[in-house]
C-alpha positions in Angstrom: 0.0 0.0 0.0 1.8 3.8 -0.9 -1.5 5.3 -0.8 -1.6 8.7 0.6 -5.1 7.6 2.2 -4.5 4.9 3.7 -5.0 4.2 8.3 -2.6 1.6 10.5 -5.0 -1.1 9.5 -5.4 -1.2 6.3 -7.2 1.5 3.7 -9.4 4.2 5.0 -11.9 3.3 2.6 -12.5 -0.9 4.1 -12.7 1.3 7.9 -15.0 3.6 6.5 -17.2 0.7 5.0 -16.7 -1.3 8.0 -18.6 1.3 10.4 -21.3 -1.0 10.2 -21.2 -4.3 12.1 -22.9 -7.4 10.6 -22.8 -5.7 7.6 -24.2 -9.0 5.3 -26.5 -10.0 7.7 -30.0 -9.0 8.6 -29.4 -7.8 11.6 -26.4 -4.7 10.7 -25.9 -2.4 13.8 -25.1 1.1 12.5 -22.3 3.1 14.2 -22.7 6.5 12.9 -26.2 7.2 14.0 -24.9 11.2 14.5 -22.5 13.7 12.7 -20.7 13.5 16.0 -20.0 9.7 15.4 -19.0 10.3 12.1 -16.5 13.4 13.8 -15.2 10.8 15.8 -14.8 7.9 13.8 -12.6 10.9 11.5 -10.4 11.6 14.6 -10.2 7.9 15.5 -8.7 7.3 11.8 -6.9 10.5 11.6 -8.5 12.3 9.2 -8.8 15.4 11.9 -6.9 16.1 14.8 -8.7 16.5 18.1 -8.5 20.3 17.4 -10.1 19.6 14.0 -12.5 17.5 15.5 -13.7 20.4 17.9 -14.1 22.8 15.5 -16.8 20.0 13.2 -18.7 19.8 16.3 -18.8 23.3 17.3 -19.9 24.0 13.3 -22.9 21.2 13.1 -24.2 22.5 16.2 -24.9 25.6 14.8 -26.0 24.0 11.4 -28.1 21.0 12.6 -29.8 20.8 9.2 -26.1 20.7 7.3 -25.0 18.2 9.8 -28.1 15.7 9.5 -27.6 16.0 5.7 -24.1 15.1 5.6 -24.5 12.3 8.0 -27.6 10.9 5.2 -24.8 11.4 2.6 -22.3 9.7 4.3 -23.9 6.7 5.0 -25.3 6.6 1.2 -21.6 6.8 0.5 -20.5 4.3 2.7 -23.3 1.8 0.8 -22.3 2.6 -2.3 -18.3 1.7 -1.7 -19.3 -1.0 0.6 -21.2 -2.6 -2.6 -18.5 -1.9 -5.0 -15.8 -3.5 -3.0 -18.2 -6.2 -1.7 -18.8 -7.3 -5.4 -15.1 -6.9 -5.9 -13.8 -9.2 -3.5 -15.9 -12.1 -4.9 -15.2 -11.3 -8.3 -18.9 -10.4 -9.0 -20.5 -7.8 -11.4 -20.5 -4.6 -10.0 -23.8 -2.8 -8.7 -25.1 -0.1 -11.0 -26.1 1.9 -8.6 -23.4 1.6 -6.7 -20.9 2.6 -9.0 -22.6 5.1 -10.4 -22.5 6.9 -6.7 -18.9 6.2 -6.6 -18.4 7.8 -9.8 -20.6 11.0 -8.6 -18.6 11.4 -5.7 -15.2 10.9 -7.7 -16.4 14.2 -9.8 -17.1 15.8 -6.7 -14.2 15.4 -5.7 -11.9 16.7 -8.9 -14.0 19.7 -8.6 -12.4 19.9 -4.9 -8.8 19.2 -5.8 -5.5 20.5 -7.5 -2.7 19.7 -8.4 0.1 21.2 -6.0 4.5 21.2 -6.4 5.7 19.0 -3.8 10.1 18.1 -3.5 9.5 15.4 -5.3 7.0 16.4 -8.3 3.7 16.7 -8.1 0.3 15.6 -6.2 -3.3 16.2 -5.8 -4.7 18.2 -2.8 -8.2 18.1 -2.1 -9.5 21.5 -1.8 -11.9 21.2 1.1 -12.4 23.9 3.9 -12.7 22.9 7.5 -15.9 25.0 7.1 -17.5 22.2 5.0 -19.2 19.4 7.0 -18.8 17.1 4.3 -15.0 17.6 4.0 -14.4 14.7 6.3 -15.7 12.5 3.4 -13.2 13.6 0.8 -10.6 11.6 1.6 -12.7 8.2 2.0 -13.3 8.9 -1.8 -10.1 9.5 -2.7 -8.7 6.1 -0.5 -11.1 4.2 -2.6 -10.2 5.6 -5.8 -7.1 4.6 -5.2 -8.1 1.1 -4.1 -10.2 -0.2 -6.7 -7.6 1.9 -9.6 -4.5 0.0 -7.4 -3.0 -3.3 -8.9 -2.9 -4.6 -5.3 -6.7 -5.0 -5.4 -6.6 -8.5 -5.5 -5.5 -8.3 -1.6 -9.2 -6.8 -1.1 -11.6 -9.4 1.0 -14.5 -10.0 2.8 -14.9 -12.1 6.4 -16.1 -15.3 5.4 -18.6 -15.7 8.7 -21.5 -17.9 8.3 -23.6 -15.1 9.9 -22.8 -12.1 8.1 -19.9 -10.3 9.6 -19.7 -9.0 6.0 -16.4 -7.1 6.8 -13.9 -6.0 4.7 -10.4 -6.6 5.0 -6.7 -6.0 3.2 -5.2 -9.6 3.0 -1.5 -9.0 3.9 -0.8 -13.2 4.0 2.1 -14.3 1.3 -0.6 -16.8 -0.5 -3.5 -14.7 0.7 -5.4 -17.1 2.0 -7.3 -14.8 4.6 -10.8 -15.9 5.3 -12.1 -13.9 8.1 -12.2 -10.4 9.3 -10.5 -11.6 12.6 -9.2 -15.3 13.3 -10.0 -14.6 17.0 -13.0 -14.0 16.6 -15.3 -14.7 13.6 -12.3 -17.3 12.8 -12.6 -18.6 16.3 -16.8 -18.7 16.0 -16.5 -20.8 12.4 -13.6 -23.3 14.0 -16.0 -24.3 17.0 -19.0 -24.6 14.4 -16.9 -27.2 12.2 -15.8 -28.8 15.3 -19.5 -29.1 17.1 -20.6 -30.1 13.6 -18.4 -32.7 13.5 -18.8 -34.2 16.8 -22.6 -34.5 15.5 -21.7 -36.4 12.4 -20.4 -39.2 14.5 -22.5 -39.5 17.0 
């Protein structure tokens, strides 16, 4: 990964999608039910500093309306590269609608950048004020941009759980052979489901 928007774990992008739990279930349980979760989960990832993170709250307190409506697009963008990457992993055909958000929000986000002299040669900045509630999402579209345009891609997965965990992961294995989202724990649940099915089978 030499991504510019990328988090300790993995891409920003998979965290991003991964704010839901039991994604591929029935059952998901939502973790940004607020723009103040969706500050935090940006602070948590360092996409803001706690400074930065102040001054989004102080601003969608005094614009409830802004905040609620960033928070609806958020989540609408967090479906939308959730699907595409979903599909991705398991080489399936990619959701229409899906993509087509993707795409809308990659245009967004060209209008919002330049391109900026660094030592090196040169590099895109986004071009987002800290004024802007939806600035926080800018660089989630730009990490999966990068993701889905990378040749690495083939490292993308999703947790194989029987009960629809549904979370996505960057396999980092030599063979990648990765199956679940945490071998301690959805790994752990589907070990003691073979073995209990076993034991069954020859009783």
């Amino acid at each position: 990964m030499d991504s510019e928007y990328t988090t300790k774990t993995g891409w920003l992008c998979l965290d991003f999608a991964n704010t839901v739990d039991w994604h591929a279930s029935d059952h998901p349980e939502e973790s940004l039910n607020s723009y103040a979760d969706l500050v935090g989960w940006a602070e948590k990832v360092g996409i803001v500093t706690a400074d930065g993170a102040e001054k989004f709250t102080r601003r969608s307190a005094k614009t409830p309306a802004e905040a609620e409506a960033t928070l609806a697009k958020a989540i609408k963008l967090r479906e939308a590269i959730y699907g595409v990457l979903a599909a991705r992993a398991h080489g399936q055909e990619i959701p229409a609608d899906d993509l087509g958000a993707v795409n809308r929000a990659a245009a967004d986000l060209h209008a919002r950048s330049r391109l900026v002299v660094k030592d090196d040669g040169f590099a895109w900045e986004i071009d987002a004020g800290e004024d802007e509630l939806d600035s926080l999402l800018w660089p989630v579209v730009r990490s999966a941009l990068d993701l889905l345009t990378s040749a690495d891609i083939v490292r993308l997965g999703q947790c194989a759980d029987a009960d629809g965990c549904g979370w996505l992961f960057w396999d980092t294995s030599r063979n990648r052979s990765r199956r679940w989202c945490d071998m301690g724990d959805c790994g752990n649940r589907a070990k003691v489901r073979r073995y209990y099915s076993r034991k069954k089978q020859q009783a």
